[in-house]
N, C-alpha and C positions, 0 to 999 in steps of 0.2 A: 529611698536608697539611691536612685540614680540621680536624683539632685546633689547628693552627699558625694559620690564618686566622681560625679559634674565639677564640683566647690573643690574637692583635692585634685583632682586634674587643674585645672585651672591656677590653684594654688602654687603646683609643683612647676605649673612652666611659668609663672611670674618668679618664684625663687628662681627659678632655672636664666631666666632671662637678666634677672638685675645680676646673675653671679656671672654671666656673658659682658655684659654691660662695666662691672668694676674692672674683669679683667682686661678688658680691652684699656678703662681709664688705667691701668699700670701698662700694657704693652706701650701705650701712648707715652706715659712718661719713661721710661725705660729707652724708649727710641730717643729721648730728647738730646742726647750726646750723640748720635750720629751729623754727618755733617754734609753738606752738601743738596742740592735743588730736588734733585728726585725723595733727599730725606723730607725737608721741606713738604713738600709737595704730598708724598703720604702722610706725616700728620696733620695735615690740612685735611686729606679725605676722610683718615680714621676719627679727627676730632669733628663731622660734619655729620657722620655716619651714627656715631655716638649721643650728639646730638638729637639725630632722628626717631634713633632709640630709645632715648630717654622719655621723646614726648611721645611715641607711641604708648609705650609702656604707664605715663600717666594718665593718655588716651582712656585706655584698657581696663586701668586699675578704677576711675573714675566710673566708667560703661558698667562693670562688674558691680559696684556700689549702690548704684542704680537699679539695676536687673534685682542685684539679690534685696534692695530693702521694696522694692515694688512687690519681688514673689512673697516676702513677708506680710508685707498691706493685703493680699489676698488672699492669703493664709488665714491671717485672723480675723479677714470682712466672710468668708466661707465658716469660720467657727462661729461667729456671732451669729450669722443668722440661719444655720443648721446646729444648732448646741449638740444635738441627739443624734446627729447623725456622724458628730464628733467626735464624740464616747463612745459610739460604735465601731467605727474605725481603729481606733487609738485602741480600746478591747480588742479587738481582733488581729491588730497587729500586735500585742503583748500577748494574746494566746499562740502566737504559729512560733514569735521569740520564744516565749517561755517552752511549746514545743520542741525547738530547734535545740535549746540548749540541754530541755532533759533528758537528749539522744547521745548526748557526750559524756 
């Protein structure tokens, strides 16, 4: 459960981020009709900044790919060589669901 809340956290600030990330590339282009040094000069920083965000962001996305196929590899090297104690879990947790839900 707190892996799963983990993965939609994570999820929502990646969306969250690349939708930071496009708006910036439109503020960026939208400025491109202004005129003059200091315009200049800001979309030099906003297109360097955008930049930095971008490779962050594939940083991140990469890191995350990583992490979650590693937690899976241990996932199923724990179900192989506990089968039984696999089944019991997985029972136990479809008894407290199946509990939870026939309270509604």
């Amino acid at each position: 459960m707190v892996n799963t809340s983990a993965k939609t956290a994570q999820e929502i600030l990646l969306a969250d981020f690349q939708t930071l990330v496009r708006d910036t590339e439109k503020l960026l282009a939208d400025t491109a009709n202004l005129a003059g040094d200091q315009a200049d000069e800001l979309r030099g920083q906003i297109n360097e900044s955008l930049l930095r965000a971008r490779d962050s962001l594939q940083q991140t996305q990469e890191t995350m790919r990583v992490r979650g196929e590693a937690a899976l590899g241990n996932a199923e090297e724990y179900v192989r060589e506990n089968p039984w104690q696999a089944v019991g879990i997985a029972a136990g947790v479809g008894l407290v669901v199946g509990l939870l839900a026939g309270r509604r």
